[in-house]
C-alpha positions, 0 to 999 in steps of 0.5 A, spaced: 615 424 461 608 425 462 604 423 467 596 423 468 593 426 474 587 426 476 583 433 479 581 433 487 574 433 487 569 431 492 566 427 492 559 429 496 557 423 501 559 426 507 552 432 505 549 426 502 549 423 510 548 430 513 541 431 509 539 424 509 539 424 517 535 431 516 530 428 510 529 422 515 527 426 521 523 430 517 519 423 515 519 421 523 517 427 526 511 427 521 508 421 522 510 423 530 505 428 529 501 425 527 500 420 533 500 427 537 494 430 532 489 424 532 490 420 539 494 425 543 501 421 543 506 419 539 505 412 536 507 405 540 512 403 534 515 410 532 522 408 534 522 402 530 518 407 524 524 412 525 530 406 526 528 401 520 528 408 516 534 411 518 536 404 516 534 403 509 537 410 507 544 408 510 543 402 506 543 407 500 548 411 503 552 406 504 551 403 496 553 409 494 559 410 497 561 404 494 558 404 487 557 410 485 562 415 489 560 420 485 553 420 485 549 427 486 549 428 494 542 431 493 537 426 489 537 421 496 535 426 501 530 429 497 527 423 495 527 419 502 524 427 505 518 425 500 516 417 501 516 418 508 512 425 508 508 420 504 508 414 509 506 419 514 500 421 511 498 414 508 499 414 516 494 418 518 488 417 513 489 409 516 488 411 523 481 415 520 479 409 515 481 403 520 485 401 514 493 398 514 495 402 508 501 405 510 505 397 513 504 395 506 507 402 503 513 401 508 513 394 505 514 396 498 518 402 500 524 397 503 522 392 497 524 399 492 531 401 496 533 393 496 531 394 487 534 400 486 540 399 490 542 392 486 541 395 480 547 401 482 551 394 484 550 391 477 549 396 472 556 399 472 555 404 466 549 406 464 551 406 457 551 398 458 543 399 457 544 402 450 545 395 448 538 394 450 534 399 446 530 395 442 529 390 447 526 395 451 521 397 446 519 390 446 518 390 454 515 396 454 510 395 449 508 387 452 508 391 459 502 396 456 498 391 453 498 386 459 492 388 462 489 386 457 491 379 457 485 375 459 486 371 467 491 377 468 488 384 466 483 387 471 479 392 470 478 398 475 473 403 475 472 403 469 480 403 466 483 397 464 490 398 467 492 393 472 494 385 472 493 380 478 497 375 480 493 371 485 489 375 491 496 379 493 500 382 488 497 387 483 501 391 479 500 397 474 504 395 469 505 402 466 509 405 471 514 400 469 513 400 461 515 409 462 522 406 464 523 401 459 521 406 453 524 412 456 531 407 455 528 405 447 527 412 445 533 415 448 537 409 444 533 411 437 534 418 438 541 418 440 543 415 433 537 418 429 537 425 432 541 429 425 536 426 420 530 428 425 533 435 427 537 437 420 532 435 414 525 437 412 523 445 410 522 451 413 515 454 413 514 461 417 521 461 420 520 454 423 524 447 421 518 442 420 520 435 419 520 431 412 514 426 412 518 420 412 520 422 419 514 423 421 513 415 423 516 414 430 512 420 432 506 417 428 507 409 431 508 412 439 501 416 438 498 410 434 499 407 441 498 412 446 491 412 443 491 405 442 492 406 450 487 411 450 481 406 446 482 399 449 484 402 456 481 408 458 487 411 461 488 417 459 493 418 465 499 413 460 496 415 455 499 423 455 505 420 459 507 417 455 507 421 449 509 426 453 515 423 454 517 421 448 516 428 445 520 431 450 525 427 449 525 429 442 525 436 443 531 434 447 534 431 441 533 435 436 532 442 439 526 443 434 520 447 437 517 444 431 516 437 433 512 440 440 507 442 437 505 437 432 506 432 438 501 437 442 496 436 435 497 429 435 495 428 443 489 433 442 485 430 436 486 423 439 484 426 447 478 429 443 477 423 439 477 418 445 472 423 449 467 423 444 468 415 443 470 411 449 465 413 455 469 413 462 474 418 457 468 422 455 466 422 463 472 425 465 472 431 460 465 432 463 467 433 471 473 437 468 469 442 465 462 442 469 465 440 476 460 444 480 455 442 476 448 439 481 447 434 476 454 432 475 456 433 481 450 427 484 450 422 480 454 416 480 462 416 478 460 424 478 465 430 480 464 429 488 471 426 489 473 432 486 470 437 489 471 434 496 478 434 494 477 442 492 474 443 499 479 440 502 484 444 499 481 450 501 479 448 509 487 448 510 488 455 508 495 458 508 498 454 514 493 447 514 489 444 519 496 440 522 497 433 522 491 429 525 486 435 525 484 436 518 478 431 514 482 427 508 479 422 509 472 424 507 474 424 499 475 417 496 482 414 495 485 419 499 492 416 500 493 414 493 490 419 487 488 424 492 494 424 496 495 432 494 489 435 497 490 431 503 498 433 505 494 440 502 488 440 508 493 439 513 499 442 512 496 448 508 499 452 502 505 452 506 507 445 506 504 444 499 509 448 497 514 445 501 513 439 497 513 441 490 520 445 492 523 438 494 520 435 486 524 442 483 530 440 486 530 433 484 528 435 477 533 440 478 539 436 479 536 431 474 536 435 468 544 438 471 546 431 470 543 431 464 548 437 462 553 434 466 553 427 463 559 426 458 554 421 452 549 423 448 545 417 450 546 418 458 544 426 455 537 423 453 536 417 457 537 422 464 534 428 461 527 424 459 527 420 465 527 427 470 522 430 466 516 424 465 517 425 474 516 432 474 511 432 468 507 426 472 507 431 478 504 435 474 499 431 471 497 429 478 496 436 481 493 439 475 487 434 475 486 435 483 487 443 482 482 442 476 487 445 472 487 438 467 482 433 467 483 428 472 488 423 469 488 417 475 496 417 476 499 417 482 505 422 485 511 419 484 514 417 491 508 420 495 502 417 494 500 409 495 502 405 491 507 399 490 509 399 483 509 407 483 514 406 488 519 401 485 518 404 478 520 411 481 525 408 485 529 404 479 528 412 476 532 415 481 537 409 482 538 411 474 539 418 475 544 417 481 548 412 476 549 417 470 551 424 476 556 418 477 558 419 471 557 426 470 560 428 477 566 423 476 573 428 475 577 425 469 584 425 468 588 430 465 596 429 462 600 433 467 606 438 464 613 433 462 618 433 467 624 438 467 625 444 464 620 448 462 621 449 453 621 457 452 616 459 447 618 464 441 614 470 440 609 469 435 614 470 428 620 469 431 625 465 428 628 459 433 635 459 435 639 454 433 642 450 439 650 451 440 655 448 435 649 446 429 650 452 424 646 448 418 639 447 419 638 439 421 634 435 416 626 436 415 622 430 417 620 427 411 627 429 407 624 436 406 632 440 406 
């Protein structure tokens, strides 16, 4: 009788626990140097800070252990390591500005764990969302547009990205439209991917598509510029079709699809540039940053440039904790963040940091490999590439790589709803390494003697006392 064994694999959590211990140490001693930097002391309520931390991330330890045993055993380390590197600097510029930053970043934070943990805790299988696809198009699409919504949408700095509800609560609701659109195209591409990778002719060596396939990518491009017109957001905008031509290139494997998006994206970026004046703005301080007349009037490149100088005062080792001047560029814990860590902790740390987003990128895209469905292949592949392509577009506008976008750096910057959207995110991606990691039953070989196999072209030998050959299934003599 056969039975079925299952393979002994383990599980992770006791170096999840290891590295977690180490990621949130990493987090207290910073904002300790911090306090030690600015006022010669550690700050009166850093064990409290340190404690409530440490507690936050075994609540997740623990969830996991529960939920999701098999979760990757990197992802929570990694990512505890940067919100709170991120808390501390958020820490350090409030010490400078007088201003209380960091609490209400603290307060999102546990808000953001307490999320993500829940959505491990109810959402058992994450081929359950599938059944959402179409319902997550619509709740995407109605998250874009609610800034515009009249009594809710409000308008900052020239781009209309936010909704009020009171005096307190404010939300980008853009950050949460990128996971709910993430599951839709995941769930569209899955089923449609064999029409849109196999149709279509070839010209120059390259599979293009058949027109008629072209309308998904046409509808997201009609939204991302609609995003672009009415919103002035450049940054949703391109993370937007960013994502969605990724996802597509991981569906189809087509280098084709690439490119037209890059088309597409580039004659609506110029088109809205030359129509829409905050957008045209942008494109002037990317391109004429040092400029004396761009860089002094009004909503110029000065915040730019300070960033740059900022970034080159700190040097290779940085000016330490507490000892630089961040301050000094506006919006220095949210859109800035990168010049801050930067000027005081150098090229060094800088590099630090972007090392811990390769990593989780890295584990997130092995998930994807790993992971045994081709909605979960998609789902989790999109979602580790629209993090690491929002790092991207955040490092390149301050380092003037690309125009200046406006987005935040996921888990670092100030920020509630980027918070609680990355955080989901990461409780997605430890959901499907759940799936991926989880060893699968085998059949173990029939008790009893092992069957002799004849040799290939052998003639089987008779058992004893039969001398006639028994009948064929089938009736076959």
């Amino acid at each position: 009788m056969a039975t079925v064994q299952t393979l002994r694999v383990r599980s992770g959590r006791g170096v999840e626990l290891g590295l977690l211990l180490l990621a949130v140490a990493v987090g207290w001693a910073s904002y300790a140097l911090v306090g030690l930097g600015t006022a010669g002391r550690v700050p009166a309520g850093a064990l409290r800070y340190g404690l409530g931390m440490a507690a936050m991330g075994l609540g997740m330890h623990l969830v996991l252990r529960w939920r999701a045993r098999y979760a990757d055993p990197v992802i929570l380390p990694v990512c505890v390591a940067i919100n709170g590197i991120g808390l501390a600097m958020i820490y350090r510029i409030d010490v400078a500005d007088h201003t209380d930053y960091a609490a209400k970043q603290l307060q999102w934070t546990a808000i953001s764990l307490v999320l993500a943990a829940l959505v491990l805790i109810v959402l058992k299988d994450h081929r359950t969302l599938r059944r959402y696809t179409y319902t997550a198009m619509v709740a995407g699409l109605a998250l874009l547009v609610s800034p515009l919504l009249p009594g809710i949408g409000k308008a900052v700095y020239g781009a209309r990205i936010w909704v009020h509800f009171g005096s307190v609560v404010q939300l980008q609701p853009a950050e949460l439209a990128k996971i709910a659109l993430a599951m839709f195209f995941a769930g569209y591409l899955v089923t449609n991917r064999d029409t849109l990778a196999l149709a279509g002719p070839r010209v120059l060596g390259m599979q293009l598509p058949r027109l008629r396939d072209l309308g998904p990518i046409l509808v997201v491009w009609v939204v991302s510029v609609a995003v672009l017109v009415f919103q002035g957001d450049l940054g949703t905008s391109l993370l937007l079709f960013g994502l969605f031509v990724a996802m597509l290139y991981l569906a189809t494997e087509r280098v084709s699809w690439v490119l037209i998006g890059m088309v597409l994206f580039g004659v609506g970026a110029w088109g809205a540039a030359v129509a829409i004046p905050h957008v045209g703005a942008r494109f002037t301080i990317w391109l004429h940053a040092l400029d004396p007349t761009v860089y002094a009037k009004p909503g110029g490149s000065w915040q730019l440039v300070q960033g740059l100088f900022g970034l080159a005062s700190g040097g290779l080792f940085g000016t330490g904790w507490g000892q630089g001047r961040p301050e000094i560029v506006t919006f220095a814990q949210s859109d800035f963040i990168v010049t801050s860590v930067g000027e005081e902790l150098g090229l060094t740390g800088l590099v630090a940091i972007l090392l811990l987003y390769a990593v989780l990128t890295e584990r997130g895209l092995r998930t994807a490999i790993g992971v045994r469905d081709g909605f979960g292949k998609l789902l989790t592949g999109g979602l580790a590439f629209v993090m690491a392509f929002q790092v991207f577009v955040v490092v390149g506008g301050v380092t003037r790589i690309i125009p200046l976008t406006g987005l935040t750096t996921p888990l670092l910057a100030y920020g509630g709803s980027s918070l609680l959207a990355n955080w989901v995110i990461v409780a997605l991606l430890l959901r499907t390494s759940d799936d991926a990691r989880r060893p699968t039953p085998v059949a173990a070989p029939p008790s009893g003697p092992t069957p002799v196999v004849p040799a290939p072209g052998a003639i089987p030998a008779m058992p004893a006392g039969d001398d006639q050959p028994t009948e064929r299934p089938g009736g076959a003599q």
